[in-house]
C-alpha positions as CSV (number, residue, x, y, z in Angstrom):
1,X,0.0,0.0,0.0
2,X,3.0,2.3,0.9
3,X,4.6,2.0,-2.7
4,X,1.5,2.7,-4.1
5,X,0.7,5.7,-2.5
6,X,4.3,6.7,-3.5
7,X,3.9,6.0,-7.2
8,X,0.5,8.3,-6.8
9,X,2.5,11.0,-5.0
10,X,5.7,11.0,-8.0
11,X,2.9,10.7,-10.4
12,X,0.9,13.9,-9.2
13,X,4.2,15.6,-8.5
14,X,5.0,15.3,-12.6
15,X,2.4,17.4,-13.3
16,X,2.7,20.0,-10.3
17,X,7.1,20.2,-11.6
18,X,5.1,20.7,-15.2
19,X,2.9,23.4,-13.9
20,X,6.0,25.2,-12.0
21,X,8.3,25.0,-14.8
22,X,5.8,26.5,-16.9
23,X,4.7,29.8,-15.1
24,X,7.2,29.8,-11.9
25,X,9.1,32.8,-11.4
26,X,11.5,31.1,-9.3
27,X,12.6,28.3,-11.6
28,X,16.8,28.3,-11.5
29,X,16.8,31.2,-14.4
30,X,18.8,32.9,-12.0
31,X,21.6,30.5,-12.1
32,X,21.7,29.6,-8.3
33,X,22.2,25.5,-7.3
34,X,19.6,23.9,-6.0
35,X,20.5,21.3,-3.2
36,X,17.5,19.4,-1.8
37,X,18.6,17.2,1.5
38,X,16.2,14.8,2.7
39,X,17.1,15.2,6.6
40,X,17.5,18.1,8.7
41,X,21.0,16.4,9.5
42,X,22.0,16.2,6.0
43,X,20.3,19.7,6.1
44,X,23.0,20.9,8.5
45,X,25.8,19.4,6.8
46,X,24.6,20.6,3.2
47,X,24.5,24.2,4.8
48,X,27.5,24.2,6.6
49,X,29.5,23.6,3.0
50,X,27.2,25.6,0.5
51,X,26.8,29.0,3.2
52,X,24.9,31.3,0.7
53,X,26.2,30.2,-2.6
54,X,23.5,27.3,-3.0
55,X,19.7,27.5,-2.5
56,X,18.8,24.4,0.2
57,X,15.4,23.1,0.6
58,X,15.1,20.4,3.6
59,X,12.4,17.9,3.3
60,X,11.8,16.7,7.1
61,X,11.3,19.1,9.6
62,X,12.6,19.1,13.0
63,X,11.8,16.0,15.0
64,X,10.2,13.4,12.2
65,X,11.3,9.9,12.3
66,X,13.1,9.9,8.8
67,X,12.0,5.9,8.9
68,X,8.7,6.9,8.7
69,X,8.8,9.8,6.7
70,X,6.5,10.3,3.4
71,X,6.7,13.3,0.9
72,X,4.2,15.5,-0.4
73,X,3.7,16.5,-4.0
74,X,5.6,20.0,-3.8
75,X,8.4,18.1,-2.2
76,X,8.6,15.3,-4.9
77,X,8.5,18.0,-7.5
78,X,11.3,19.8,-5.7
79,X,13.6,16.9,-6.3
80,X,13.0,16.9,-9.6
81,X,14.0,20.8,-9.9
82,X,17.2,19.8,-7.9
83,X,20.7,20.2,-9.5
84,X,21.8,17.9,-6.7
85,X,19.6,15.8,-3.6
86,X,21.4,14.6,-0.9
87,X,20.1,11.1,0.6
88,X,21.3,9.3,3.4
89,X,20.4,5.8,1.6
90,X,21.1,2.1,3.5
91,X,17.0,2.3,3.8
92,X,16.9,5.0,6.5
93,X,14.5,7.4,4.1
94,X,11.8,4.3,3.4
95,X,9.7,6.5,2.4
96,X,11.2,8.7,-0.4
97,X,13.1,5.3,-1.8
98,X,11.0,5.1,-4.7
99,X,10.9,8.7,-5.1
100,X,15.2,9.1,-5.5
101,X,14.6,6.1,-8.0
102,X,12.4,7.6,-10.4
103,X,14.3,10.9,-9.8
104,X,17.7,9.3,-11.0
105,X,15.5,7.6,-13.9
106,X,14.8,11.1,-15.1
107,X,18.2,12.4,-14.7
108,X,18.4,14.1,-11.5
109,X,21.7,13.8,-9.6
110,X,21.1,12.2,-7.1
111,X,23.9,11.2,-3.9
112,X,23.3,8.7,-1.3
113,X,25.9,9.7,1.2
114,X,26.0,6.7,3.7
115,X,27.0,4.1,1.0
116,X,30.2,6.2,0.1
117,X,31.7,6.9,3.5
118,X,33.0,2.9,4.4
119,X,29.5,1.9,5.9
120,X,29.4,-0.5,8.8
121,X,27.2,-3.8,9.0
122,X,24.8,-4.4,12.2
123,X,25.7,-6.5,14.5
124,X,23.9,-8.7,17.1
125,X,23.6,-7.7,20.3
126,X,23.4,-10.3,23.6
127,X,19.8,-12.3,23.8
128,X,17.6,-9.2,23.1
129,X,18.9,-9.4,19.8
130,X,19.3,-12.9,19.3
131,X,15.7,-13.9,18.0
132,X,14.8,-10.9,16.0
133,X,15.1,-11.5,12.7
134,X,14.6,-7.4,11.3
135,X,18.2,-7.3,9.9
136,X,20.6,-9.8,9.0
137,X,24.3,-10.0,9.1
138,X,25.7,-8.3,6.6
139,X,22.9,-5.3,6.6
140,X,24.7,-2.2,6.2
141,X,24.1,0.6,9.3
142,X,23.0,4.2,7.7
143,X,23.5,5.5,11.3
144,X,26.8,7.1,10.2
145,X,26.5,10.5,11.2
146,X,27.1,9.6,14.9
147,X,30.4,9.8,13.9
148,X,31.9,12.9,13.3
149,X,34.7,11.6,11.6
150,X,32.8,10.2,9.2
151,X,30.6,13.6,8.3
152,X,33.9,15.3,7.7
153,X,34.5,13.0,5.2
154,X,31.1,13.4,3.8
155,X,31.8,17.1,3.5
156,X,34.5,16.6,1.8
157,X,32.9,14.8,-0.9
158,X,30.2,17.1,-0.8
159,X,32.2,20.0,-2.1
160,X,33.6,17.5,-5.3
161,X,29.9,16.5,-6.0
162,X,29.2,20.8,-5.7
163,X,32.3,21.6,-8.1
164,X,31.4,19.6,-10.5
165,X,27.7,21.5,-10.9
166,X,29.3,24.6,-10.3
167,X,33.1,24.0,-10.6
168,X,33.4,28.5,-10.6
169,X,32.6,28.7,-6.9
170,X,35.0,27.7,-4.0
171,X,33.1,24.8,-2.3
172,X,36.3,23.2,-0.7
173,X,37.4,26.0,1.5
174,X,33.5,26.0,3.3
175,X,33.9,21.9,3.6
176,X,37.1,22.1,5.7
177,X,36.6,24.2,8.0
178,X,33.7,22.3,8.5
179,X,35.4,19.3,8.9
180,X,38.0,21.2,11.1
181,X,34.8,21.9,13.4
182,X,33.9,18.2,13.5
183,X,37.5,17.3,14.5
184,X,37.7,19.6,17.3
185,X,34.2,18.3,18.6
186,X,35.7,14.5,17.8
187,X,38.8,15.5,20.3
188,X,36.5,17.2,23.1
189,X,33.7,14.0,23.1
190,X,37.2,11.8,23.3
191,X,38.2,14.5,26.3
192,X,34.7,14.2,27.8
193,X,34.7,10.6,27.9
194,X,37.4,9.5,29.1
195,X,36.1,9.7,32.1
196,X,34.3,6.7,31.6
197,X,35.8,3.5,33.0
198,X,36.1,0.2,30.0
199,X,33.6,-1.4,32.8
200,X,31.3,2.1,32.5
201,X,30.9,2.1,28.5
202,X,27.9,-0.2,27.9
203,X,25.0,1.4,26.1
204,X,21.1,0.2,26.4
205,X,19.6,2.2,23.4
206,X,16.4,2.4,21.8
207,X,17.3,1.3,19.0
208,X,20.2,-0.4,16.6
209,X,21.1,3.1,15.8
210,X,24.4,4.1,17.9
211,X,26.6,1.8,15.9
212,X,29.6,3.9,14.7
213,X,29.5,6.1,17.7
214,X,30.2,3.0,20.1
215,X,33.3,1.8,17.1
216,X,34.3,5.0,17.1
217,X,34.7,5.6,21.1
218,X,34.9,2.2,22.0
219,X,31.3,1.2,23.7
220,X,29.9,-1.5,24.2
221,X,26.1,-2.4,22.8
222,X,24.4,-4.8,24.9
223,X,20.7,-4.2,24.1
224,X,17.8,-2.4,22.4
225,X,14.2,-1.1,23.6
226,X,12.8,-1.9,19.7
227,X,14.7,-4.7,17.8
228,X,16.8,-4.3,14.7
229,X,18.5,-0.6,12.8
230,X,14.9,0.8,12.3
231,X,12.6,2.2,14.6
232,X,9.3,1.2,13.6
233,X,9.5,-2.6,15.2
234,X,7.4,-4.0,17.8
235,X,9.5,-5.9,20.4
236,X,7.6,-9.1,21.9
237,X,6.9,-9.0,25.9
238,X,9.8,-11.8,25.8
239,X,12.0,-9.4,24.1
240,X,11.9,-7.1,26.9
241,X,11.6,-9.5,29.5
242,X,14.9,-10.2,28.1
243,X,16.2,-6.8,28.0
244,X,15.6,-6.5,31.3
245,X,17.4,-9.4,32.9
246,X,20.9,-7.8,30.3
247,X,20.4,-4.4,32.1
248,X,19.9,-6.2,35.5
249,X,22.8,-8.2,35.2
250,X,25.1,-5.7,33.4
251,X,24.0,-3.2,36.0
252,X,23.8,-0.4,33.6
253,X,22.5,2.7,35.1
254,X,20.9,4.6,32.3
255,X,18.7,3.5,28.9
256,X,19.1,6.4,26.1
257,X,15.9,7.1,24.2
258,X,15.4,9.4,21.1
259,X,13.8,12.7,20.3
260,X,12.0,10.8,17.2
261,X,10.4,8.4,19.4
262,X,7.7,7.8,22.1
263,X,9.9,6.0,25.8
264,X,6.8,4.8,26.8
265,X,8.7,1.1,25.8
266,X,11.9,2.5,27.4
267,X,10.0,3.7,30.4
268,X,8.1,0.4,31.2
269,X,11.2,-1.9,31.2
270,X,13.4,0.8,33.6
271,X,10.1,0.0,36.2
272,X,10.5,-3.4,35.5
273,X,14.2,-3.4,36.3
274,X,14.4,-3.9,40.5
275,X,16.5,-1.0,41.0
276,X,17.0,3.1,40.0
277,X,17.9,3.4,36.3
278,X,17.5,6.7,34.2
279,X,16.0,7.3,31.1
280,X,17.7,9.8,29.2
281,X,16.8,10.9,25.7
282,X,19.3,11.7,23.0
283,X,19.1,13.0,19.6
284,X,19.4,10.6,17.0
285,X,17.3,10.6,13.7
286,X,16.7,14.4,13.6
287,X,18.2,17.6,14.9
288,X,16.0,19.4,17.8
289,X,14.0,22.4,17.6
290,X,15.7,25.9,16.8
291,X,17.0,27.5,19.8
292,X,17.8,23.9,21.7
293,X,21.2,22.4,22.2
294,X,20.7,20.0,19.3
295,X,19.5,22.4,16.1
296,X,22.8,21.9,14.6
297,X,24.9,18.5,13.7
298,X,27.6,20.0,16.2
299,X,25.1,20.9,18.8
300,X,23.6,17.2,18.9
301,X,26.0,15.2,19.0
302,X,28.2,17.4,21.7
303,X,24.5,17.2,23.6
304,X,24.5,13.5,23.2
305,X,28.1,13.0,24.6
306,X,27.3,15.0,27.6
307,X,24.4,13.2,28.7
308,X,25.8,9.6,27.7
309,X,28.8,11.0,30.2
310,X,26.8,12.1,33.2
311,X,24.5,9.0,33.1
312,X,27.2,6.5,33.0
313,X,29.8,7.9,35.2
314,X,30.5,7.2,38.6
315,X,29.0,9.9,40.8
């Protein structure tokens, strides 16, 4: 029913991107580069290297589920006006999958960033994980801007995809700083926790999604509220029977949630668990609202770090 609804929405969308070129004011005769990004991360990182040299259209607003996401009809026909759209791919954007398809089938250029940047596969995770069956081994994570290593990398290739729409304008100089930024934060969340003890870095989450970030700063993933790299499961009552006895046994003291998601799961198995344990939301799938400590890419994942320090740590 979904991909129906999609093909509907792309084919409605052809005649809207008709209509627009046709009588639009505002339809690239000026010469400016149109960059669509499908999430308000990309968003950030698409920003951060164009400044005011491109036009940038953002798809998702603030605080959607980009599993779950679907586009309108203005926002399929935007992708068809784009000189470049910037995907994460790896399945995150579900919705908009058959949308980039038909895009590239009509020549739009069209980057999926998460294949190009040495993706990771998922891995199982102690007996929460054992009997779910949502990925297999071998499924490639798109979680990848957790790591900020890997979004500096992504800007740099970013800029080369830029110069060669627009190979007149200086894209490079905007994409290192950038990544200098991302370096700096990588060095202060290494600086921030390191006060974590080897014993203190095991991470309840909820769900597959903080995969590079526990590679990258060597945690340890021992369970998931929702089985599996998406969101949009339905753990068992075993599941989180199951769950429980990890984070009663591992004696973690905190489960991370998301801003994306409901903790009403996350909530139930911290009463279920026969001591104190915190439930602490981080940023995951989306930035936050303007004006909160996660709007930006920087902001988020320095927020994240933060909290995932102060709920592990040794009081």
């Amino acid at each position: 029913m979904r991909r129906i609804a999609v093909v509907v929405v792309v084919a409605i969308a052809g005649l809207i991107g008709g209509i627009l070129s046709g009588c639009s004011s505002d339809d690239g005769s000026d010469g400016a580069v149109r960059v669509v990004a499908t999430t308000t991360i990309l968003g950030d990182l698409v920003r951060n290297v164009v400044g005011d040299r491109a036009d940038v259209e953002v798809l998702m607003p603030a605080g959607v589920n980009p599993h779950d996401f679907q586009p309108s009809s203005q926002q399929v026909a935007a992708i068809q006006r784009a000189d470049l759209v910037v995907a994460n791919g790896l399945g995150l954007e579900e919705g908009l999958h058959d949308v980039l398809e038909a895009a590239v089938a009509d020549g739009v250029r069209v980057w999926e960033v998460a294949p190009d940047i040495e993706p990771r596969s998922f891995v199982e995770v102690v007996e929460a994980e054992e009997e779910n069956d949502d990925h297999e081994d071998g499924t490639l994570d798109p979680h990848f801007w957790l790591d900020p290593l890997r979004v500096a990398t992504a800007a740099t290739m970013l800029s080369d995809h830029l110069a060669e729409i627009a190979p007149d304008l200086d894209w490079s100089t905007a994409a290192a700083e950038y990544s200098a930024d991302l370096a700096t934060l990588h060095a202060d969340s290494v600086e921030r926790l390191s006060v974590l003890s080897p014993e203190e870095r095991k991470l309840v989450t909820n769900h597959l999604s903080f995969g590079y970030f526990s590679d990258l700063y060597r945690f340890e993933l021992i369970g998931t509220v929702i089985p599996g790299g998406a969101s949009l499961a339905n753990p068992s009552s075993a599941e989180l029977a199951s769950l429980v006895e990890v984070i009663e046994r591992e004696q973690v003291p905190a489960i991370f949630t998301e801003t994306i998601e409901p903790d009403a799961l996350a909530q139930a198995v911290a009463a279920e668990v026969g001591r104190d344990i915190a439930v602490v939301e981080l940023y995951t799938g989306s930035l936050g609202e303007p004006g909160t400590d996660g709007d930006t890419l920087i902001g988020m994942l320095e927020t994240n770090v933060k909290r995932i320090a102060e709920a592990l740590g040794t009081p």
